[in-house]
C-alpha positions as semicolon CSV with decimal commas, in nm:
position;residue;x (nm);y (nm);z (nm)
1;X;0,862;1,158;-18,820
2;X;0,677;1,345;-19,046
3;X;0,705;1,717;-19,104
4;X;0,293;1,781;-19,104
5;X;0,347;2,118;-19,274
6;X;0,397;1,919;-19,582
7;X;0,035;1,747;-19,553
8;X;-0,169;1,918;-19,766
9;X;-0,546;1,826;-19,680
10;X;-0,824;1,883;-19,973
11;X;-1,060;1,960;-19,738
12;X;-0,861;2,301;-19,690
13;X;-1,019;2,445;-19,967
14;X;-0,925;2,649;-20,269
15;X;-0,566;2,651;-20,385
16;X;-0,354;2,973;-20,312
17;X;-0,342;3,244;-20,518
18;X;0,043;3,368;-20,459
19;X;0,304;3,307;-20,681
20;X;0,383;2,983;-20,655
21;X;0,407;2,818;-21,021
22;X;0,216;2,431;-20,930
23;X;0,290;2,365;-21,366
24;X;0,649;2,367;-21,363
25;X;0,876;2,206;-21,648
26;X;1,126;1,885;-21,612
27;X;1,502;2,001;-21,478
28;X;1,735;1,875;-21,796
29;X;1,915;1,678;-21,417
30;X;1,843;1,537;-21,093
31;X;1,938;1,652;-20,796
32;X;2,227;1,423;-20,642
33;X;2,365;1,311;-20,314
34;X;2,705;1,500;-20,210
35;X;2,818;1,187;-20,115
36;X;2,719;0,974;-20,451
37;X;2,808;1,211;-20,753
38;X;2,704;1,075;-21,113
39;X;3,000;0,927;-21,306
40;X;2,909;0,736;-21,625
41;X;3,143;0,430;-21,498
42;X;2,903;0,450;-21,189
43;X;2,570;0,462;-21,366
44;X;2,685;0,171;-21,615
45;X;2,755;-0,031;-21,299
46;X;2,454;0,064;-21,129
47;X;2,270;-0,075;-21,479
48;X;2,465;-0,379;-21,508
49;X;2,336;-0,468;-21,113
50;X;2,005;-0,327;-21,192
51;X;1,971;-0,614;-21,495
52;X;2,110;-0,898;-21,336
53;X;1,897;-1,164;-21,197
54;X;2,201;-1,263;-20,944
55;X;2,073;-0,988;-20,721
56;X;1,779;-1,230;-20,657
57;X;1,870;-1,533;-20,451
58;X;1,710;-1,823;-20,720
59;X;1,822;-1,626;-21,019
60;X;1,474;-1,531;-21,150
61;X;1,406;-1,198;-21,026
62;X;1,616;-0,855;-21,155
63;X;1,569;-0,495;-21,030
64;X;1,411;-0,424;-21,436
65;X;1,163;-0,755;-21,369
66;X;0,903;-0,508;-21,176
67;X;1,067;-0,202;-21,292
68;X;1,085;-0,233;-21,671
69;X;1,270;0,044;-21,827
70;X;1,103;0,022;-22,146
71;X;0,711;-0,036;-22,041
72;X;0,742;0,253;-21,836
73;X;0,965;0,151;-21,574
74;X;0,640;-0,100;-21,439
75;X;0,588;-0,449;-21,486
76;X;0,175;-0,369;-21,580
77;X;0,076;-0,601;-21,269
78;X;-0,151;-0,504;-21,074
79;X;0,075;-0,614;-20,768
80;X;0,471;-0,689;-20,836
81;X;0,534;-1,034;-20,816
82;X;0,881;-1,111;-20,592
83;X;1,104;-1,363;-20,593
84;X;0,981;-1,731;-20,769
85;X;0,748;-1,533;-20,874
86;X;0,524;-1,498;-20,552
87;X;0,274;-1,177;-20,579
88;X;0,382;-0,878;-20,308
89;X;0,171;-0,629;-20,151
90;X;0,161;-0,357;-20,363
91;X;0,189;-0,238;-20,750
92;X;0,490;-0,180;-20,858
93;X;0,607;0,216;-20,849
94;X;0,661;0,395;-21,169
95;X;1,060;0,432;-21,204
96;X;1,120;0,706;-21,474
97;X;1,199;1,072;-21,311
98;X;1,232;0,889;-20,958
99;X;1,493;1,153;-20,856
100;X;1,310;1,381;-20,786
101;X;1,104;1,204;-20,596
102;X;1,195;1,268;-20,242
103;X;1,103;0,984;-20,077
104;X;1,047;0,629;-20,184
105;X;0,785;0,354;-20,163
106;X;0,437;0,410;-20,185
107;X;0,448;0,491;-19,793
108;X;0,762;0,679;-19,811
109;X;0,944;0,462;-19,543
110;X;1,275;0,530;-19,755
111;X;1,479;0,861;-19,783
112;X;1,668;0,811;-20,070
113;X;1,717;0,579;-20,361
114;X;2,007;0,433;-20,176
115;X;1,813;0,358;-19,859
116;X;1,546;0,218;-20,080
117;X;1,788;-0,026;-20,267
118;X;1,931;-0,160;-19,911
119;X;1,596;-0,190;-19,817
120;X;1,425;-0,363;-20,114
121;X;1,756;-0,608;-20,107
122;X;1,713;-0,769;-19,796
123;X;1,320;-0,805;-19,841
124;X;1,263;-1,208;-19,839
125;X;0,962;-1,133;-20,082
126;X;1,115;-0,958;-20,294
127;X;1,508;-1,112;-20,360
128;X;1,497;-1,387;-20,166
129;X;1,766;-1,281;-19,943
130;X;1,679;-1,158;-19,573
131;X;2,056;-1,008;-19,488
132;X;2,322;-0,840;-19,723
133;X;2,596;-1,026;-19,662
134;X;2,455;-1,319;-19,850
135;X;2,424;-1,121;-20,172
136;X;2,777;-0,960;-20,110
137;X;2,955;-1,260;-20,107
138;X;2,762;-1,411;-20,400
139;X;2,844;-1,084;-20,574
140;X;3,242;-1,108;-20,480
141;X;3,269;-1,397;-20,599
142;X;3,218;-1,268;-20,976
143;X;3,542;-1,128;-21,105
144;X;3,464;-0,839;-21,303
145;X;3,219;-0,734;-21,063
146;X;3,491;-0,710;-20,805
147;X;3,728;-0,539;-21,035
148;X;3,411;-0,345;-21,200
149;X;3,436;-0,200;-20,789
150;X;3,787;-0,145;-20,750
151;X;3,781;0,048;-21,062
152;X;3,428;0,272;-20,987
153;X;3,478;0,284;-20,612
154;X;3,843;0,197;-20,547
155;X;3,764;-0,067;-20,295
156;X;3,563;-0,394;-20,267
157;X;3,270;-0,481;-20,299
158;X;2,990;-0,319;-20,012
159;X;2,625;-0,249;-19,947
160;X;2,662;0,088;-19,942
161;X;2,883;0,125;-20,242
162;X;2,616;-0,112;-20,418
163;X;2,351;0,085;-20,365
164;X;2,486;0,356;-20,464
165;X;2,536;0,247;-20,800
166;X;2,242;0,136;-20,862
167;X;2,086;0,466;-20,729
168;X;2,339;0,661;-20,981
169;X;2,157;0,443;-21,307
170;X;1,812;0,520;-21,183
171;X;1,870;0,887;-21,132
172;X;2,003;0,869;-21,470
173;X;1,644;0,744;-21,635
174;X;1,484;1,088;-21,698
175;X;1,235;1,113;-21,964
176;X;1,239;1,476;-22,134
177;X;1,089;1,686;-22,382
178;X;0,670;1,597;-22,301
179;X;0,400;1,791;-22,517
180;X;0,320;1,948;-22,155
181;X;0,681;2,051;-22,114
182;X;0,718;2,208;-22,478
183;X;0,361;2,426;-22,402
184;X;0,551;2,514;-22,052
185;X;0,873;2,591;-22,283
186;X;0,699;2,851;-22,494
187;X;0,498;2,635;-22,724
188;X;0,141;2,712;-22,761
189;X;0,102;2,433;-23,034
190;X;0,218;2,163;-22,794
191;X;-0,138;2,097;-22,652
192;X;-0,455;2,085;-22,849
193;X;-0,781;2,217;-22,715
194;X;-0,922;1,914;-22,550
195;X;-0,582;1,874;-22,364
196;X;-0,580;2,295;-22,284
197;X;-0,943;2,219;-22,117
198;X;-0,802;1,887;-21,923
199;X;-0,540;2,143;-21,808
200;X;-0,784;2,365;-21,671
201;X;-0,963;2,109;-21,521
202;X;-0,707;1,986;-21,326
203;X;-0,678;2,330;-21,200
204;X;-1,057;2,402;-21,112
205;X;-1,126;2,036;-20,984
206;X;-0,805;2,105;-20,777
207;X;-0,637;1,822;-20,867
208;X;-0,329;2,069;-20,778
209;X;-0,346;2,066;-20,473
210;X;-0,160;1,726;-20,437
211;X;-0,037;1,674;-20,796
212;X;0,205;1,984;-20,860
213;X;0,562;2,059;-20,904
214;X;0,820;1,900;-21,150
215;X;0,677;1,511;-21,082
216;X;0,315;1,654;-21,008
217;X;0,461;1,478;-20,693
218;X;0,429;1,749;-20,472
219;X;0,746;2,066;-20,439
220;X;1,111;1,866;-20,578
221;X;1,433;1,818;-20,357
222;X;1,518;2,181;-20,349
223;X;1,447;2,500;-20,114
224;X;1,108;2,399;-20,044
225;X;1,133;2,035;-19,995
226;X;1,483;1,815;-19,899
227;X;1,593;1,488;-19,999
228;X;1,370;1,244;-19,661
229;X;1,073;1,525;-19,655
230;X;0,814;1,370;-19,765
231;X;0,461;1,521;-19,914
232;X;0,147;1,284;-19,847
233;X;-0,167;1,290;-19,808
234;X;-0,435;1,139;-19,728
235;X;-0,609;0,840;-19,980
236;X;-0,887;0,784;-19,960
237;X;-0,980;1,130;-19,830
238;X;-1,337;1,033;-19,791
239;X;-1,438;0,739;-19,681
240;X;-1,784;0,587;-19,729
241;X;-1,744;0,590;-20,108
242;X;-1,883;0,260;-20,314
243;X;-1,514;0,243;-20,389
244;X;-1,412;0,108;-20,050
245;X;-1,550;-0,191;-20,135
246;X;-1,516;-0,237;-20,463
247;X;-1,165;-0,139;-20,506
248;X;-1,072;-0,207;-20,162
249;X;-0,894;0,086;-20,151
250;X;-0,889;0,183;-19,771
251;X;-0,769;-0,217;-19,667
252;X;-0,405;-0,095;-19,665
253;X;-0,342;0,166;-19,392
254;X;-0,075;0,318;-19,611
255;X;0,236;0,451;-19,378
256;X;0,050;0,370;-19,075
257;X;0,099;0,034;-19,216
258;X;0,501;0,012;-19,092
259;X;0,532;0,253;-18,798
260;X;0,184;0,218;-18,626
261;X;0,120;0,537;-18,541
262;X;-0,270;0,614;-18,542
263;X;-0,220;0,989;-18,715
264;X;-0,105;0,803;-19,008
265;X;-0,358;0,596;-19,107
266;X;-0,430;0,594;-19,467
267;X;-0,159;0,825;-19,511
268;X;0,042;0,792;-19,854
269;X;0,318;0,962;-20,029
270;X;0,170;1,132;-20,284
271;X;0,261;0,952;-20,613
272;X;0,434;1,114;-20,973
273;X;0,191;1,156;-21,263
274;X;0,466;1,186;-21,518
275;X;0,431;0,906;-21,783
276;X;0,145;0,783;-21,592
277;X;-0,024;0,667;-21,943
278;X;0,221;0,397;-21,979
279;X;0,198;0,251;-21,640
280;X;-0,124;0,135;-21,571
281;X;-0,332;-0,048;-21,367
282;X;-0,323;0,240;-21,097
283;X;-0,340;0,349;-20,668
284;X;-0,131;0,091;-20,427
285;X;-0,311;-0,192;-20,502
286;X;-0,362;-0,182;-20,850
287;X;-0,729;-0,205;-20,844
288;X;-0,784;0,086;-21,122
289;X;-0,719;-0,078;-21,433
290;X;-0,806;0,241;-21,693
291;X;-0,661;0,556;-21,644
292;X;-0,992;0,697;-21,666
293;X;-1,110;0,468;-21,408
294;X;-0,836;0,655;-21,165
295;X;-0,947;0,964;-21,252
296;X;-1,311;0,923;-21,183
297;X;-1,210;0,725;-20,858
298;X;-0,960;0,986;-20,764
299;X;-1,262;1,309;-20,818
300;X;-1,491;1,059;-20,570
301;X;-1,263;0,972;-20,282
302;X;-1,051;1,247;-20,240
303;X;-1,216;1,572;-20,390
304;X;-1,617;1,429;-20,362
305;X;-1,699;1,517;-20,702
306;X;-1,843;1,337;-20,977
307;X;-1,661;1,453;-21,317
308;X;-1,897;1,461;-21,630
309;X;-1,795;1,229;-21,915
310;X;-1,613;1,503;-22,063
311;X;-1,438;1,643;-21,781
312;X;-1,268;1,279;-21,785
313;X;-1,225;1,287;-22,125
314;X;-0,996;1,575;-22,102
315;X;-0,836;1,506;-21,761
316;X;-0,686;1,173;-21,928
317;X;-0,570;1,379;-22,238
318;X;-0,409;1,611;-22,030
319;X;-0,258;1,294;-21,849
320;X;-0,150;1,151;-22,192
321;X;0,052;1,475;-22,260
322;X;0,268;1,407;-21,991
323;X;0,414;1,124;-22,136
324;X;0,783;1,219;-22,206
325;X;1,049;1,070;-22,436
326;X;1,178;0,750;-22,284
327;X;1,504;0,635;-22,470
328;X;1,468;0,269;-22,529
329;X;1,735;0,107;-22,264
330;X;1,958;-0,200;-22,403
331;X;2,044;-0,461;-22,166
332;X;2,408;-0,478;-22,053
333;X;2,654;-0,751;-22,114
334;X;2,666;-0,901;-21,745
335;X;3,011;-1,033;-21,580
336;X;3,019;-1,435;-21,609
337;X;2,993;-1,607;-21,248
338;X;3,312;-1,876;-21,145
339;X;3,068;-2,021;-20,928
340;X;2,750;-2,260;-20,967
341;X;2,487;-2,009;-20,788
């Protein structure tokens, strides 16, 4: 299931010294399906669906509830709540730059944002609803949504052509033009000196060795990596920690978690760091509330080291500088229903 040349274990050591650029700027676009190009009629359909509440059996739960476009694209939770409110599993993931993430979920059990969509929709926790057709005849039987189709799509309303329009809008949320991607872009006055040290720190602690590439993800759909290849790794690394219990951070088994298999335990995809200021608390479960608290957890369980005051200090400035323009996102006008829900 999992192509293990894409595991990349800290215990392995120092990080290579090829080539390889692991600080690499954010593409101006996204990579995107052959089979779902962008259109803007498709990604303003995609954001009408991702607003509306009718995607949620009882009306009270939207794709932007957890994912708030403008907080970040988090609800600040430390677990999403689902439909009527009741709390899920697992904190909500950080939606801004998700295309080039190249798998999706925290355990990477989806291989696009499409797959991700059908399988978030049908998730009784999350929307109420626990098969598609109930959603696609509630969705039918809204007029301009079914001409809204016929006109994006030229034909009715389906799950796959759903998801793929609300895939189009969130490959369309990309948040540019960073302090870290100026420095990259030639800019020497982007970064200031503590930030330049939390740089370097990141390097020498080898926080790089998991946190690299466009997202600090791991390598972007491209050559190295394809769209359903996903990078994990192990958290935490080390077990034994004082953080196991109070953080509780090994109690979820991670992708083990859905298919069972004993290699996987604790295994994770690794998560984006882009914009990761603004989307606190932090890890699977939350349980970091600071992003200095992360950062000093992180150094423990998966690196054993301790970081000095400062070497936090700069780490989170470093962290903050990665914190990219995010244009603030109006809500759309939604299509009236002609039915009571």
């Amino acid at each position: 299931m999992f192509n293990r040349l894409l595991l990349i274990t800290l215990a392995c050591g120092p990080l290579p010294s090829h080539a390889f650029d692991y600080f690499q700027p954010l593409p101006k676009q996204v990579p995107v399906p052959k089979d779902n190009p962008l259109s803007k009629a498709k990604i303003e359909l995609g954001k009408k669906l991702f607003f509306d509440t009718r995607l949620s059996s009882g009306n009270s739960t939207s794709c932007n509830t957890c994912h708030n476009v403008n907080t970040g694209g988090t609800d600040g939770l430390a677990v999403s709540k689902g439909v009527n409110g009741q709390p899920t599993r697992r904190n909500t993931p950080a939606l801004w730059n998700i295309g080039f993430q190249t798998v999706l979920f925290w355990d990477g059990r989806a291989k696009s944002l499409e797959d991700q969509f059908k399988q978030h929709v049908v998730d009784a926790h999350i929307t109420g609803y626990t098969e598609a057709n109930e959603l696609l005849k509630r969705l039918q039987s809204i007029p301009g949504y079914a001409a809204e189709f016929k006109v994006v799509f030229g034909s009715d309303i389906t799950l796959d052509r759903l998801a793929q329009a609300v895939a189009s809008f969130e490959r369309s949320l990309i948040s540019p033009d960073s302090r870290y991607d100026r420095y990259l872009r030639g800019d020497k006055n982007a970064l200031n000196a503590q930030e330049l040290r939390g740089k370097e720190t990141f390097r020498s602690v080898e926080c790089l060795s998991c946190h690299f590439g466009v997202n600090f993800a791991g390598p972007a759909p491209g050559p190295a990596l394809h769209m359903g290849d996903g990078f994990y790794e192990l958290f935490p690394n080390h077990l034994g920690s004082s953080y196991d219990a109070s953080h509780r951070i090994a109690d979820d088994q991670g992708v083990f978690e859905f298919d069972h298999d004993p290699a996987h335990r604790r295994l994770w995809r690794v998560p984006p760091l882009r914009n990761i200021a603004l989307t606190a608390p932090y890890f699977h479960n939350g349980s970091a509330r600071t992003l200095a608290d992360a950062v000093r957890i992180m150094a423990k369980v998966q690196l054993k080291q301790d970081l000095t005051d400062q070497q936090v200090a700069d780490l989170v400035a470093f962290l903050n500088s990665l914190t990219g323009r995010v244009p603030k996102i109006t809500p759309p006008h939604l299509p009236e229903s002609n039915t009571t829900p």
